[in-house]
C-alpha positions as a printed Julia matrix, in Angstrom:
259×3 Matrix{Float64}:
  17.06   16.04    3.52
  16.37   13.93    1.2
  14.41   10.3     1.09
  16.04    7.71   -0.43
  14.32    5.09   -2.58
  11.76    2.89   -1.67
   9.24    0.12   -3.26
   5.95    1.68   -4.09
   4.65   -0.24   -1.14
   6.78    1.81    0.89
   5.96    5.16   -0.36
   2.29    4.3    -0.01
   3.08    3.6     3.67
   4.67    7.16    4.15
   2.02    8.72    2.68
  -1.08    7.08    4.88
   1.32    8.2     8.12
   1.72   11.53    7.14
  -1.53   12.09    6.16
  -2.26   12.13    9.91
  -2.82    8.37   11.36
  -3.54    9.96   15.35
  -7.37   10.94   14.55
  -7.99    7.76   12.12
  -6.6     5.75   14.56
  -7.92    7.38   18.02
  -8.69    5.02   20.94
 -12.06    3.25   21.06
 -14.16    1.19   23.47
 -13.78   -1.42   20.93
 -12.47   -1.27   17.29
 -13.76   -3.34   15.26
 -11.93   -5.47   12.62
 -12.36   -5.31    8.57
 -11.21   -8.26    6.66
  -9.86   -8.01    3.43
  -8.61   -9.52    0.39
  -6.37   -8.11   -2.14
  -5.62   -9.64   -5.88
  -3.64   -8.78   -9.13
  -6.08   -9.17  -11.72
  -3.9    -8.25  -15.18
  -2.72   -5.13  -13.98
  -5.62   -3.8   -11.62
  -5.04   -4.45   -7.66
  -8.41   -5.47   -6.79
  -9.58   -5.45   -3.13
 -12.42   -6.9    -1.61
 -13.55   -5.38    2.23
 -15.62   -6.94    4.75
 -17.19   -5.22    7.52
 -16.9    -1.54    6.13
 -16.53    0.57    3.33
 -13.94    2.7     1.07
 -14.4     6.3     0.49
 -12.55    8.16   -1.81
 -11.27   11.49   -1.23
  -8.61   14.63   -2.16
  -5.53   15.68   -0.82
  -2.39   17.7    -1.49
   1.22   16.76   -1.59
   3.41   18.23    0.25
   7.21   19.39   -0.31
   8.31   17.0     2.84
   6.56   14.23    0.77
   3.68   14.23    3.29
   0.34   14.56    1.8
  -2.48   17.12    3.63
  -5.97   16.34    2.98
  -8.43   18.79    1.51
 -11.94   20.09    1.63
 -14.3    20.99   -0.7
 -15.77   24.53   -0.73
 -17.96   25.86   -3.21
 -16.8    23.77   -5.68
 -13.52   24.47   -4.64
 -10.78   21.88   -3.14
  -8.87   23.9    -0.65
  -6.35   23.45    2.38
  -6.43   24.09    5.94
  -5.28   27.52    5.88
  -8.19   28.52    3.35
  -5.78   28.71    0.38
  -6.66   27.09   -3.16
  -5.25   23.47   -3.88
  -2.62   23.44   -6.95
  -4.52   20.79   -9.31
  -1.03   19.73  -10.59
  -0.3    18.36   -6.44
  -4.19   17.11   -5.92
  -3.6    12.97   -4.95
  -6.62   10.86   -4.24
  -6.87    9.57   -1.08
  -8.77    6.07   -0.14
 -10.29    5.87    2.94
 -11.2     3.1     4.82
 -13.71    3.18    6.96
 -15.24    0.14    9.33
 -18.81    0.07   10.84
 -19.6     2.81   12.28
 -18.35    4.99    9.77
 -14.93    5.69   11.65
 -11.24    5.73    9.42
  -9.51    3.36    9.95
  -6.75    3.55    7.66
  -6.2     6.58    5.05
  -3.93    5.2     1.62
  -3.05    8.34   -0.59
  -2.58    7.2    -3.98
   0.75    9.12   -4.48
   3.51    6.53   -6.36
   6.88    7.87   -7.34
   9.5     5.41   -9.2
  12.52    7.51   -9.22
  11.64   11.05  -10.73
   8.65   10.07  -11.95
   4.8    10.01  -10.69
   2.8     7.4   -11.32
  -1.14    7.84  -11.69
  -3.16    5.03  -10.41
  -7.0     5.61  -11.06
  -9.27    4.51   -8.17
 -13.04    2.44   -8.8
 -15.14    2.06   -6.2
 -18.03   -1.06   -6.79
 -20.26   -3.25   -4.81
 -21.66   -0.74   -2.43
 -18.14    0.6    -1.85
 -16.62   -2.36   -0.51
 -14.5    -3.7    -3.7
 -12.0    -1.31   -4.46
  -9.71   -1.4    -7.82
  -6.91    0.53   -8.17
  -5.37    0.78  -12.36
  -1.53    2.05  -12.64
  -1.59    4.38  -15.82
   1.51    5.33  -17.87
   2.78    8.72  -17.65
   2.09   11.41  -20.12
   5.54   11.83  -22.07
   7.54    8.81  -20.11
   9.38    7.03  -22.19
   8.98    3.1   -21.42
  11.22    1.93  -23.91
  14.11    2.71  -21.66
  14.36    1.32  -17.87
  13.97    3.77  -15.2
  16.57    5.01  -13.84
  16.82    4.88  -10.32
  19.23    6.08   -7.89
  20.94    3.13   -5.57
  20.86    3.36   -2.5
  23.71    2.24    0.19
  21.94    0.01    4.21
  19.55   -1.88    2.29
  19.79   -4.39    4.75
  18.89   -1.48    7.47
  15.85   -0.09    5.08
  14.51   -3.74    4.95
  14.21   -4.81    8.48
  12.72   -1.73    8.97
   9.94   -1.66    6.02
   9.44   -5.41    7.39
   8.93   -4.2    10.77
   6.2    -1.46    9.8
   4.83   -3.92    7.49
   3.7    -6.1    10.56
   2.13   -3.07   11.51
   0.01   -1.96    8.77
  -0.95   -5.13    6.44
  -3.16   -3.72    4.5
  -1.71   -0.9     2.68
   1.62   -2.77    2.36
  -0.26   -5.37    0.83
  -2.07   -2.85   -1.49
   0.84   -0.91   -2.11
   2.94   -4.03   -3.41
   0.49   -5.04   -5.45
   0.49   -1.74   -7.25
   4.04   -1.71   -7.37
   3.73   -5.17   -9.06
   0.85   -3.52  -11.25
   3.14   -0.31  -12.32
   5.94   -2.47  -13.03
   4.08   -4.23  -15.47
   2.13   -1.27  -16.98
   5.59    1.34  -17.37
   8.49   -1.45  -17.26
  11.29   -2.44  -15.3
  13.83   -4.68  -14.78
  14.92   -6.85  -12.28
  18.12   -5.31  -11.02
  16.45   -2.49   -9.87
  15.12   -3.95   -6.77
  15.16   -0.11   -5.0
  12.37    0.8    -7.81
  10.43   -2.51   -8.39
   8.39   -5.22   -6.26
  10.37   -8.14   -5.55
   7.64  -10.36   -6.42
   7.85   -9.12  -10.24
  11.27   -9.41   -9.8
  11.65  -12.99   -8.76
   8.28  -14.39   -9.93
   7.17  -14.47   -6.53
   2.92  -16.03   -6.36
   0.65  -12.67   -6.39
  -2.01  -14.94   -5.83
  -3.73  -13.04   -3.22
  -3.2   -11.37    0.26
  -5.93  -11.95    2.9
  -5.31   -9.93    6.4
  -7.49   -8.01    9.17
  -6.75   -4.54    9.41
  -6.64   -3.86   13.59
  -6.11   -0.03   14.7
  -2.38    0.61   15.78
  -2.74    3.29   17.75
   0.34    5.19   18.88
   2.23    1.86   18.06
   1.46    2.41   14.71
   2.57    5.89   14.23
   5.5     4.73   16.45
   6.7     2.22   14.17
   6.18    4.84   11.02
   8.33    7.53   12.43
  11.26    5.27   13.2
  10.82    3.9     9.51
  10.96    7.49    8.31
  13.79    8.17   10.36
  15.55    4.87    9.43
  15.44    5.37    5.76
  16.58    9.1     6.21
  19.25    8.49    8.65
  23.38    7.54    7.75
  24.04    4.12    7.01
  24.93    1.79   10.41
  23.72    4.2    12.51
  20.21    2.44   13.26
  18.87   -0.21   15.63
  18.33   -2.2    12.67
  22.16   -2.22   11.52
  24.9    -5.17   11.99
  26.48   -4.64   15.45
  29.49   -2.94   14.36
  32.84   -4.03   15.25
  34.28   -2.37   18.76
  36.83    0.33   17.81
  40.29    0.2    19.59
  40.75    2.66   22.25
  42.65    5.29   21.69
  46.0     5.38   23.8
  46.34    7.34   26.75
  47.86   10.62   26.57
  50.68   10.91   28.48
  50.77   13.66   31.39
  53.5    16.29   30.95
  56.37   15.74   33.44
  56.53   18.19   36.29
């Protein structure tokens, strides 16, 4: 089955879920908060942590669109079952951690825009708590020509629900739409392709800054991903999020056979 298309901010939220949010997000006494800020400076998304750290890391994408994180083994990156990472599906993956060392939230750095992948280098500064995040262009892609992207029918379904797990998980929506806003500018788009590009490059929207506290979700969180997953997979109308459609007329009573 396949996804349909989302904002960048979107896809980043996929990926941090399927990476595996139950262990980053496990249950503590007390979890303790990390403020952040995020900007758009030219076409770098530059965020700015307080009360913990980012660590950068490797994983592998997957063919549900999931990504798995990897180890490191004698100079090797390799998956859970032992095998040898294909370098063409290695993603970087930022972690980021609060106090006492603990993930908090896990952002794999995997952007698609139709068919294509977008690389966006990571830079870690200040002690690891400013993190900047560059969109490149794609080897061959030609930007002289607007990507095409596929339409998409329920957007009205897709965007109560992207708004609803955006409630949920502030920071890497507001990472991930700033990097949409950053790709948009560094590969091209236009504005009628809303399914591929940030509204806020679209309309002219302030990118100004975002300023949040990440809090750990939980099961709520995962919760809340799923049903987005499921949402943006699943026939239009046929989700909490749709119109309350209109009652069908009954169908008339058949008529028993005479004896």
């Amino acid at each position: 089955m396949e996804f349909r298309s989302t904002t960048a901010a979107a896809t980043l939220v996929i990926g941090a879920l399927t990476l595996g949010a139950a262990p980053a997000h496990a249950q503590q006494p007390e979890t303790p908060n990390l403020a952040y800020s995020t900007t758009l400076v030219d076409k770098t998304v530059v965020t700015v942590l307080r009360g913990g750290t980012f660590e950068l890391s490797k994983g592998t994408r997957l063919e549900d669109g999931g990504v798995e994180r990897l180890t490191e083994r004698d100079g090797t990156l390799v998956r859970a079952d032992g095998s040898a990472a294909d370098p063409a599906r290695t993603v970087d993956i930022v972690d980021v951690k609060d106090a006492t060392g603990a993930v908090a939230v896990a952002l794999p750095l995997d952007f698609r825009f139709g068919e294509v992948s977008v690389p966006v280098r990571p830079a870690l500064d200040e002690d690891d708590t400013v993190l900047r995040l560059t969109p490149e262009k794609p080897a061959g892609l030609d930007i002289s020509q607007p990507l095409a992207v596929k339409p998409v029918a329920s957007e009205v379904e897709n965007q109560r629900a992207l708004n609803n797990l955006a409630t949920h998980f502030g920071l890497a929506t507001a990472i991930g739409g700033f990097v949409g806003t950053a790709i948009g500018a560094t590969i091209g788009c236009v504005a009628t392709l809303v399914a591929g590009c940030i509204g806020g490059l679209a309309t002219g929207a302030s990118v100004g800054g975002i300023i949040g506290t990440i809090v750990a979700g939980g099961p709520a969180l995962i919760a809340t991903g799923i049903e987005y997953l499921t949402t943006v997979q699943a026939p239009d109308g046929t989700t909490r999020w749709a119109d309350k459609p209109k009652p069908q007329p009954a169908a008339p009573a058949q008529a028993e056979p005479a004896k």
